[in-house]
N, C-alpha and C positions, 0 to 999 in steps of 0.2 A: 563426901561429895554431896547427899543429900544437903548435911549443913552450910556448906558452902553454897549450896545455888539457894535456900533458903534465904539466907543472911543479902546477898546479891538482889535476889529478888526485893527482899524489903528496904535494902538503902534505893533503890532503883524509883521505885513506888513514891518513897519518902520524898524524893527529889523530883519526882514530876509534881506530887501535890505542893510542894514549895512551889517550882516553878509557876505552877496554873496561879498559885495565891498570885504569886507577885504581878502575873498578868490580868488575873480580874482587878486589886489595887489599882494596876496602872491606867485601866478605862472605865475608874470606880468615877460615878457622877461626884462632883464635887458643889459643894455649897459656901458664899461668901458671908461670913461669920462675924459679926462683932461682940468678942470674949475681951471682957477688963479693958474698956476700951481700945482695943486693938482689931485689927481685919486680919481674918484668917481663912484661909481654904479648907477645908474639911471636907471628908466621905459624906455622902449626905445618911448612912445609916450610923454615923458619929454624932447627929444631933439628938439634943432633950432637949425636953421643955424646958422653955424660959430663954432660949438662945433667940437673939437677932439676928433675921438672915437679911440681907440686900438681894434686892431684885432686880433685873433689868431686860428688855424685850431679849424672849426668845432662852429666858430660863422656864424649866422645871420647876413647879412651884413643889417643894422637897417634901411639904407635912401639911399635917391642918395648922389653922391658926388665924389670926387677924393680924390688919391691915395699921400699921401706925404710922407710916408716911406715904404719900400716891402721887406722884408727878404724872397724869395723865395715863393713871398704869387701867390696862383689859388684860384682862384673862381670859383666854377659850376655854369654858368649861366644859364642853361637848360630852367632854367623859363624865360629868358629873349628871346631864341633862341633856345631852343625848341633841343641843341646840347649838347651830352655828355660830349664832350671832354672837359676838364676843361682849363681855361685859364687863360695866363701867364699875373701876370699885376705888371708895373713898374711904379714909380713916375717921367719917363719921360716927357715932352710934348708929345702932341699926336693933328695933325688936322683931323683924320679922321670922318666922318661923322655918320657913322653906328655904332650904339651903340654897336655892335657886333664885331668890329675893332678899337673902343677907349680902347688901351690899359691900359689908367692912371684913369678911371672912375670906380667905383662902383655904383650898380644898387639896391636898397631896395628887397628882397626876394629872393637875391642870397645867395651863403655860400663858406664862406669860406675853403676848402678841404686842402689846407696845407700851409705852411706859416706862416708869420704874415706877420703886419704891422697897420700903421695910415692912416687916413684917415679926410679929411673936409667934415664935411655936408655943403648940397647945398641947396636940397630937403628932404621936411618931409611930410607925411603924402598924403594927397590924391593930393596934387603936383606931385609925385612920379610919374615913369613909373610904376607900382606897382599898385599906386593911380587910375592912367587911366586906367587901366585895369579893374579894381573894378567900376569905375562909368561907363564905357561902357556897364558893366552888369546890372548895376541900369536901364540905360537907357529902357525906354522902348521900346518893340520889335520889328521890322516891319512886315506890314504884310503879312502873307501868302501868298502864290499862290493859295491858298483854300478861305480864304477868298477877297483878290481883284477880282477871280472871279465870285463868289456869290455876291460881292455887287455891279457887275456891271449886273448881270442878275435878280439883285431887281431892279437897275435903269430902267432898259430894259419894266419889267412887271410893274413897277411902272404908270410908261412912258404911255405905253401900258392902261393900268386898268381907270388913270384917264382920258386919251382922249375919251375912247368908252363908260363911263360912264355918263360921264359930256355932250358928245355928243347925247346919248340916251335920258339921262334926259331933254335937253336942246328940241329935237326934239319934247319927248314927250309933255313939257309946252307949248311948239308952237302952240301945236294939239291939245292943251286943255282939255288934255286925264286929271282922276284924279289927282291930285299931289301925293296922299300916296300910291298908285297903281305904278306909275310911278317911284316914289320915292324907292319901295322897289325893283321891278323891275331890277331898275340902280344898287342896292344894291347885289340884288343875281347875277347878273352879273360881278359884280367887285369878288363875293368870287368865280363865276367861272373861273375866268380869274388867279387867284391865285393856285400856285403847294403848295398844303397842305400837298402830301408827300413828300417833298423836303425832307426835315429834318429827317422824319424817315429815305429816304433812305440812304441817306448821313451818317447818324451815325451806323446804320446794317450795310452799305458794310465797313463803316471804320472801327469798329468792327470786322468783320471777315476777315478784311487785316490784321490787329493787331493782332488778336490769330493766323493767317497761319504764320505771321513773328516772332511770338514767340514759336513756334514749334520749330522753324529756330535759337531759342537761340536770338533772338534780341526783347529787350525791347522798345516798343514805348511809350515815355513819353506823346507824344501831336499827338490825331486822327488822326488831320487833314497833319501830316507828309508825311502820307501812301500817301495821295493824292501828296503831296510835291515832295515828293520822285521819284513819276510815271510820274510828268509834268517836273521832273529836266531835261536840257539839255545841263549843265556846271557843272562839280565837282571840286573842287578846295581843292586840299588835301595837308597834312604837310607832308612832306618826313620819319623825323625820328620819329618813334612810328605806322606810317603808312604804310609807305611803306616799311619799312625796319624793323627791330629788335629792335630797341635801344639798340642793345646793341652792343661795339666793340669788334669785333673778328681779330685774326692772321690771316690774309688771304693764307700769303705767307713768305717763309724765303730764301731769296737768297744769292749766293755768288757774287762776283765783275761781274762774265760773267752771270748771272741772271739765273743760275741754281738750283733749290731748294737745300737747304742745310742744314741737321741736327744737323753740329754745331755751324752754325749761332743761332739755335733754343736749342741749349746748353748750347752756352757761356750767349745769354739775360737772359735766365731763372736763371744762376746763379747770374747774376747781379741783377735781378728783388727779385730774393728769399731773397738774401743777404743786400741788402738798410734800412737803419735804418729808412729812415722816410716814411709818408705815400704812402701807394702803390696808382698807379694811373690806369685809368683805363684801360691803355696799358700794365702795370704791371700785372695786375688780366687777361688780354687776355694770355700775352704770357706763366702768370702759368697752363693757363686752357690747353693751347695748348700741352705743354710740357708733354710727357710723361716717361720719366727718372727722377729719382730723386737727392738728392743731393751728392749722391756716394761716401761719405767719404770724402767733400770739408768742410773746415770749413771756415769761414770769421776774417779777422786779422784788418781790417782798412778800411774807406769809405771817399769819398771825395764828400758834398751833391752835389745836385744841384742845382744851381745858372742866374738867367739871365744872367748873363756875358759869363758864359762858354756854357751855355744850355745841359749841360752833367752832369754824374753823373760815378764816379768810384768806384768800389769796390775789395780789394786786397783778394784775398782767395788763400788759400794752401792745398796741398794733398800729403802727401807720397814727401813730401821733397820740392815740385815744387811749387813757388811764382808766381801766375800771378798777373795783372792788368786786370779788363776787363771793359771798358768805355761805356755809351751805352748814346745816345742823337739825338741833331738833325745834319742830313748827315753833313750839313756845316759845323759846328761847328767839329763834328769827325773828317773830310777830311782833316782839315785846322790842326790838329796835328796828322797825319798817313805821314807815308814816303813810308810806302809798302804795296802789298794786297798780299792776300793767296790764292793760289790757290792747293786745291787736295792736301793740306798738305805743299808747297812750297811756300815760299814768293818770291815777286818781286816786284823789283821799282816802285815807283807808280808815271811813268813816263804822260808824256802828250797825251800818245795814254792810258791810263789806265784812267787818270783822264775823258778824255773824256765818254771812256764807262758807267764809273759808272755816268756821270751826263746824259749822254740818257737813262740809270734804271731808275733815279730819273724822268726826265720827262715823259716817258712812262707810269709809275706809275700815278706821279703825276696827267695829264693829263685824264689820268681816276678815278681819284676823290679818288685813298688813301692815305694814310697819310704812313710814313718812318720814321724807326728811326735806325741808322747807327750804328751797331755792330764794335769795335774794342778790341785788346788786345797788352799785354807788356809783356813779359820775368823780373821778378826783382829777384833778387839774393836773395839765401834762407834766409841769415843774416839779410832782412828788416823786420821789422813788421809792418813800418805805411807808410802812402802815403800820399803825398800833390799835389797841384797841380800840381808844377816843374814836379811831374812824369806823368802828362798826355802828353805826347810829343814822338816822335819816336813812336807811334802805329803803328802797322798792320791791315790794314784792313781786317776784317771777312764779312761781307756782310751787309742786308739791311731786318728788321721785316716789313711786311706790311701789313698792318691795314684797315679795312675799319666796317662799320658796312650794313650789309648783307641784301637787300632785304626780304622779306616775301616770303615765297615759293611758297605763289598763288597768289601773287602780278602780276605777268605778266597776269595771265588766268583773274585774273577779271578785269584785264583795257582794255583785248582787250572783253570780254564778254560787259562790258558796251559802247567801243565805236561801238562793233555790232549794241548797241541799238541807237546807235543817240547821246550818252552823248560825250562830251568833257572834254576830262583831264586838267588841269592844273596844276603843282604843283608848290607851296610857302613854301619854306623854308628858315631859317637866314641861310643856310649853305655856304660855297664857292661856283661860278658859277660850275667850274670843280665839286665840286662831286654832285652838283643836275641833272648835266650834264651826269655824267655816270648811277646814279642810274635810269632817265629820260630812258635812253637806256637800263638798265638792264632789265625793265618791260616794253618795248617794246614801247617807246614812241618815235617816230622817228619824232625831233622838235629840233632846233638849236637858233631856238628864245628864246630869255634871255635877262632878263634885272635886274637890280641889286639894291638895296635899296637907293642910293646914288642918283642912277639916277631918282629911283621915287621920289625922295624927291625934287629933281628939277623941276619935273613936278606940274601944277593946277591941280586939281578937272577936268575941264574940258578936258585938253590935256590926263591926265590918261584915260577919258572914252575915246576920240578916237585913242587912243592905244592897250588897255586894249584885243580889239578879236585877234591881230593880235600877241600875246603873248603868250607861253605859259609855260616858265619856269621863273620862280623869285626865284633868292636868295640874301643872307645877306638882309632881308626884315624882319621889327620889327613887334611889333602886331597892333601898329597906320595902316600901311603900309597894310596890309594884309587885314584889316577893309577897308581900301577905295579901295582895289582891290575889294572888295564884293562888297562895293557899285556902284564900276562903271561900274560891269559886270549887276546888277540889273538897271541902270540907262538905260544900252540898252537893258531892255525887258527880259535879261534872266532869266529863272527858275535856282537857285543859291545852289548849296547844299558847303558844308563846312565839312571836315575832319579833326579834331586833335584830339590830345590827351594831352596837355600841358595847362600850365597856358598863356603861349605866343598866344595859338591859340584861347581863349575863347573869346574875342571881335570877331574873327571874324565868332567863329560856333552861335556867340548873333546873328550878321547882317546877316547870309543869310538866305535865303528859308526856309532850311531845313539843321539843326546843326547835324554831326554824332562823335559819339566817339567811342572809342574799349576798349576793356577790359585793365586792366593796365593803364589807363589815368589817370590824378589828380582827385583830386574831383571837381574841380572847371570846367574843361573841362567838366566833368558826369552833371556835375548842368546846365551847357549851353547848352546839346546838347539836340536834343527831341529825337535820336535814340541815342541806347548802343547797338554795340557788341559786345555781352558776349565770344561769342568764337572767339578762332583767326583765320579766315575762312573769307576770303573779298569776296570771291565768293557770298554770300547773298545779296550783294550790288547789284546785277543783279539782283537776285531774287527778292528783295527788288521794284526795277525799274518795273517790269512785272507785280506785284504784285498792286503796285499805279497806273499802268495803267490801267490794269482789273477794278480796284476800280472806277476808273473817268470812262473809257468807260461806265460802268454799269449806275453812278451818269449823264452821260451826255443821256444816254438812257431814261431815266426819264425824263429830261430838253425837250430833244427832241419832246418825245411820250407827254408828258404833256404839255405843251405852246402851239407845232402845234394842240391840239384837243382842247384845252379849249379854245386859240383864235377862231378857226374855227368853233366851238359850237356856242358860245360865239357870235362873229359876226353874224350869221348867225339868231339868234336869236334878236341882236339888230335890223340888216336892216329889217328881215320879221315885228319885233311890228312895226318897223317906216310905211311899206307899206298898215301889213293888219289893221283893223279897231278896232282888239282885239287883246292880249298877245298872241303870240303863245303855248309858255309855262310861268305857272303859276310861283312865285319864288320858293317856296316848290317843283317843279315837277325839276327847274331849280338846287336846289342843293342837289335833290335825285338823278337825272342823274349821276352828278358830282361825287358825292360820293359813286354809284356803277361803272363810270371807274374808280375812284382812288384804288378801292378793287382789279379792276381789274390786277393793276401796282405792289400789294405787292409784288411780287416774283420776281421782277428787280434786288435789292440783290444779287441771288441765282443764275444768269445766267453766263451763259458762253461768252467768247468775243471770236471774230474772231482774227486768227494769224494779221493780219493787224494793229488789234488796238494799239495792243503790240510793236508793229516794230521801230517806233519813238517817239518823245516828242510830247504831245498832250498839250495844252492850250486853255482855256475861251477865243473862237473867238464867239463875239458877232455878227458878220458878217455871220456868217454861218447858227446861230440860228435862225436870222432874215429871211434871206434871203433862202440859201441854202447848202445843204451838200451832200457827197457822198450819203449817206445812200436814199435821197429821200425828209428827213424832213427837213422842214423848213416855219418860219412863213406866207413870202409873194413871191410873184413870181421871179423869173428871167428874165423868160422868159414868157408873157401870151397874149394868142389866147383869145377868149371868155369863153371856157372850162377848159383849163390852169390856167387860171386866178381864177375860181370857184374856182375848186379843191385844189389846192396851196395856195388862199389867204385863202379861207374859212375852210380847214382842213388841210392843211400843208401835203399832202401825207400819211394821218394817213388811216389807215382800218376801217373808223367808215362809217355807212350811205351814208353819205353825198360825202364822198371819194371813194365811190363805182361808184355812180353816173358817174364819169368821167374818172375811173382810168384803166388800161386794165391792165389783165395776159399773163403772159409771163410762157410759158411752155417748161420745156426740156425734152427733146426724150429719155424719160423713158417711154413705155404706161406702167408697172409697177405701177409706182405713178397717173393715171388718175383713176377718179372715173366712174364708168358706170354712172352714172348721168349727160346729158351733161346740159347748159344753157341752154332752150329755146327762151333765147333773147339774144344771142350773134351774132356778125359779124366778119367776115375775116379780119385781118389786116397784112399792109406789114414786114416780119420780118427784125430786126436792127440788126447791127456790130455788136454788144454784143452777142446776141444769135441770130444763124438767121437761127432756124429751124422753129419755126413758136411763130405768137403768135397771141391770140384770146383774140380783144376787148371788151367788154360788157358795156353794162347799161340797168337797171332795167325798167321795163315799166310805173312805176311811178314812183311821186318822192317820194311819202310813202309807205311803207313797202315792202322797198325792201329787198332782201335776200340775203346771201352771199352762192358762192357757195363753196365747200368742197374741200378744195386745199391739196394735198400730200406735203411733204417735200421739192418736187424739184418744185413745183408749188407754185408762189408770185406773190403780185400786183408788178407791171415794170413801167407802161405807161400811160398818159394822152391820149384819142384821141386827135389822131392830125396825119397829114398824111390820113385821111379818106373822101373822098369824099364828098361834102354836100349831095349829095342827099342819100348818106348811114347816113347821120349824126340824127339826133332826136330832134326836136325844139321843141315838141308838149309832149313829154312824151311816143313814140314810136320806135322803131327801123325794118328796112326791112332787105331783103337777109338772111332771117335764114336759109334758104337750101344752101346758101354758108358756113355758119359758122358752120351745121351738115356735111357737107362734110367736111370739113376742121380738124377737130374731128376727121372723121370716116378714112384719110387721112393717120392723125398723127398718130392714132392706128396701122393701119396697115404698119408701118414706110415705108410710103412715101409722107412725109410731103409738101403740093402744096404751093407755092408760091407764093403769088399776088403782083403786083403792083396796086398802090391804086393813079394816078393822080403825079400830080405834086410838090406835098410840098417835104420839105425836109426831109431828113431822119431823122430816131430820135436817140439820141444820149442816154446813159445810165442812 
């Protein structure tokens, strides 16, 4: 029986995977082939190089390769360059560089949008630019800025765990203390010295970054982003689909003197409506613009368009009257016009005329839109068709101008994110000139640019030292934009990455922190670890303040956890090395432990100071160590014999041991003062920071000391230090407590006295 259901199961198996073949086969893209002179249809994963493929509107371009025949053939390259406008390609030579200005090349996952022609394969398959794009995402990922810093603050405790262990242990053998005693000892030692809630808090606060960012409509694919997102301090974003629309709109219709003009925006529209063959996407702009319709014109005759001419005519009539009306690009129109129209009147379209309209052109141009040069003819009623011969003797009407449009909160949220410390960048394949105005449309005032050609000339190494002093790139492919990531990451920065195309997905794989926006490919959604669902870039801010809160919180932890568990922790190695028995048992040593860590659960749920928020924060392992604003830190900076206790043994934490040596600092609130004063405190001199007073203390032993009951506006501040020896306590005592009840009874009655306390220096915050 066994054999029998085996055998069953595997013809079963056998015959679904046949079946699934012969259904991928049958909706396998196919390619029309010319093999030994003959046409054949073929899988498009059946070509090699050297085969001719035929092309026609509305194919798959199958492979790389170039252009050997062109009847008027564009291609949407968008997936190559991330750009709507489709482009013109001839079986000229071509030396340009930039995949994006090789006019006679074909690109594998582009398409063809009108035209035909032939073509030679070059490249197939994961050869392909196409191909590379696909294996960049195979690749696997780098990592984080969440994780590089966690694995350098396990090195850090690692570090840390086996020196005071192995030191302990080693001390105790010496001493010929028990070995299993000693042995276990070193043991609960090493789990004190370990943050057991690292991880919970790390995943709760990332968690509740991720449901406040999805309130906000944005999906976080991967936790650890939230964090990503709040240390970013370079964004690096795609122009179009990001910063702009994607989509092209009629910006403007002028006459010769660059005045807006309605029947500039009259006569395109008829041309545009009237074109037999595919509309482009300057076509579908200027039908959207136009709000008159076709008013009784009908269409008699068209002359397509062609590289040669770069124009396109079409003859239409009304109530008796034949026009021509030409529509292309300016040169191309200018080079057969004799006259421009003005306000209904023509005139020669002399050398002061010609001039004007080429300062329209570059004015425009200049700021990054595109032009397409309105003209018309008078033909006598008796014509019905038109040929080239009749494109000649035009009028000139004016100039359609195109651009595709910013985002409407594109400006508020690049200058909201560079409040916070972020740096913009933008990469696009587009022209220098329009990354250059759109750069300016949302408020990026940067003249730095540098161009695909050019990075192509540069190392790996000369890109990284270039790379900050940059910050616009265009005609840049998707290789290009990949080692912009990596050489922004190579000097240390937190890297986030913005698109929404197939061109951009190697490089939302490579950085920090990959973002997409709604309407992007799938393949950009499958990269990125954030999606913005709605089209609102403002979150991007929030986004930022959000990840920061999250790590402030995560670094509060770090903080409070390592300065007490080392400080614990030591303080317990040196006392078993001096006294003659364990101070604390291991069982007493990680019930301690695990009533602070209960202590810590509510780290999550806290609030951060406006400060935290304000810039890019990063895993300085330097700080943890040593010191930080806040107070905490493992070992000293600076230490006196007191200093030295306090800071190396408890890192400025509020435990016991940090009472011992630490003073308060009180502000001139009696409000927040408790009627309960210390009975063991002393006067000390007040500091720059706050310098109405502040009152130093220590405990009259060094066991069971007590804290006293501090208000809101009342915190530990200060180490002694600045305090007289003979005020100081060597013994486990303190004097002058009738200084330190006055000083109390002083501040109460706000007139807070002031001492100088000798010679040291003052103390600093």
């Amino acid at each position: 029986m066994l054999s029998l259901s085996l055998t069953l199961d595997i013809v079963q198996e056998h015959r679904a995977e046949l079946t699934a073949d012969a259904l991928r086969e049958s909706v396998a893209i196919q390619a029309d082939v010319v093999r030994d002179g003959k046409d054949l249809s073929v899988p498009v994963t059946a070509l090699v190089p050297g085969d001719v493929v035929k092309l026609r509107t509305g194919d798959l371009i199958p492979a790389d390769g170039i252009v050997l025949e062109a009847q008027e053939l564009q291609v949407n390259e968008a997936l190559m360059t991330g750009e709507p406008f489709p482009t013109l390609k001839t079986d000229q030579p071509c030396t340009a560089i930039s995949p994006a200005e090789a006019t006679n090349a074909l690109f594998a996952g582009t398409s063809a949008v009108g035209g035909s022609g032939k073509m030679l394969i070059v490249k197939t398959g994961g050869q392909t630019r196409f191909g590379a794009i696909a294996a960049a995402l195979a690749a696997n990922a780098p990592p984080t800025a969440l994780e590089q810093g966690v694995r350098k603050l396990g090195i850090l405790i690692l570090r840390l765990t086996l020196f005071l262990t192995l030191f302990v242990l080693m001390a105790h053998l010496v001493a010929q203390r028990p070995a299993m005693e000693s042995f276990l000892f070193a043991i609960a030692l090493a789990v004190g010295l370990t943050p057991e809630l690292l991880p919970m808090v790390m995943t709760v606060t990332l968690a509740r970054g991720a449901r406040r960012m999805a309130d906000r409509k944005v999906i976080v694919k991967r936790l650890s982003a939230i964090h990503d997102l709040g240390a970013m301090d370079t964004l690096c974003v795609d122009k179009t689909g990001t910063l702009t629309e994607a989509k092209i709109t009629l910006e403007a219709h002028v006459d010769p003197q660059g005045r807006s003009s309605t029947r500039v925006l009259s006569l395109a529209g008829l041309n545009s409506a009237f074109q037999a063959g595919v509309r482009s996407p300057l076509d579908e702009a200027i039908l959207s613009a136009r709000s008159d319709g076709i008013d009784g014109w009908i269409r008699l005759s068209e002359v397509p368009f062609d590289f040669e001419r770069r124009c396109l005519s079409v003859l239409v009539a009304r109530n008796g009257e034949h026009m021509l009306i030409a529509k292309g690009a300016p040169e191309s129109i200018l080079a057969r016009c004799v006259a421009v129209e003005i306000d209904g009147l023509a005139h020669p379209l002399d050398a002061a005329w010609q001039q004007r309209l080429a300062d329209i052109q570059d004015r425009y141009v200049h700021d990054g839109f595109r032009l397409l040069a309105v003209a018309m003819r008078a033909i006598p009623p008796g014509q019905q068709t038109i040929a080239v011969d009749d494109e000649a003797d035009l009028t000139m009407i004016g100039f359609c101008v195109f651009a595709d449009p910013p985002k409407q909160d594109a400006a508020s949220a690049i200058e909201a994110l560079t409040s916070l410390g972020v740096t913009i960048k933008i990469l696009s394949g587009d022209h220098g000139a329009v990354v250059s105005h759109v750069a300016r449309s949302v408020g990026l005032q940067s003249d730095r640019i540098i161009t695909g050609a050019e990075i192509s000339e540069l190392t790996d190494a000369a890109l990284v030292a270039r790379v900050d002093d940059i910050d616009l790139f265009a005609r840049i492919d998707p290789d290009q934009k990949r080692r912009i990531i990596a050489a922004l990451r190579h000097r240390n920065h937190v890297v986030g990455f913005m698109g929404d195309g197939v061109n951009d997905a190697p490089a939302i794989h490579a950085a920090h922190i990959g973002i997409s926006v709604t309407g992007a490919t799938e393949v950009a959604r499958a990269a990125a670890d954030m999606i913005l669902l709605a089209p609102d870039l403002s979150v991007l801010a929030a986004g930022v303040r959000e990840g920061r809160r999250t790590f402030a919180n995560i670094l509060k932890y770090v903080r409070m956890g390592t300065s007490s568990n080392f400080g614990n922790m030591l303080s317990m190695a040196l006392a078993s090395i001096v006294l003659p028995f364990l101070p604390l048992l291991p069982l007493q040593i990680l019930l301690n432990n695990l009533i602070y860590d209960l202590s810590e659960i509510g780290i999550p749920f806290d609030e951060v100071d406006r400060e935290d928020v304000a810039r890019p924060e990063a895993w300085n392992m330097a700080n943890i160590l040593l010191h930080d604003h806040h107070g905490s830190g493992l070992l000293p900076v600076r230490c006196d014999y007191l200093r030295s206790a306090a800071q190396t043994i408890c890192g400025g934490r509020g435990t016991i041991s940090d009472r011992l040596v630490r003073g308060i600092n009180i502000h001139p609130d009696p409000g927040d003062l408790r009627d309960q004063v210390p009975p063991d405190a002393v006067a000390c001199e007040p500091s720059s920071y706050h310098p109405d007073c502040h009152i130093a203390w220590r405990p009259r032993r060094w066991r069971g000391a007590r804290a006293w009951p501090m208000g809101k506006n009342i915190r530990l501040y200060r180490p002694f230090r600045g305090i007289p020896d003979d005020d100081r306590c060597h013994r486990g005592r303190l004097s002058h407590l009738g200084r330190a009840r006055q000083a109390f009874s002083d501040f109460k009655s706000g007139k807070p006295e002031e001492r100088a306390l000798g010679e040291d220096a003052p103390i600093s915050p």
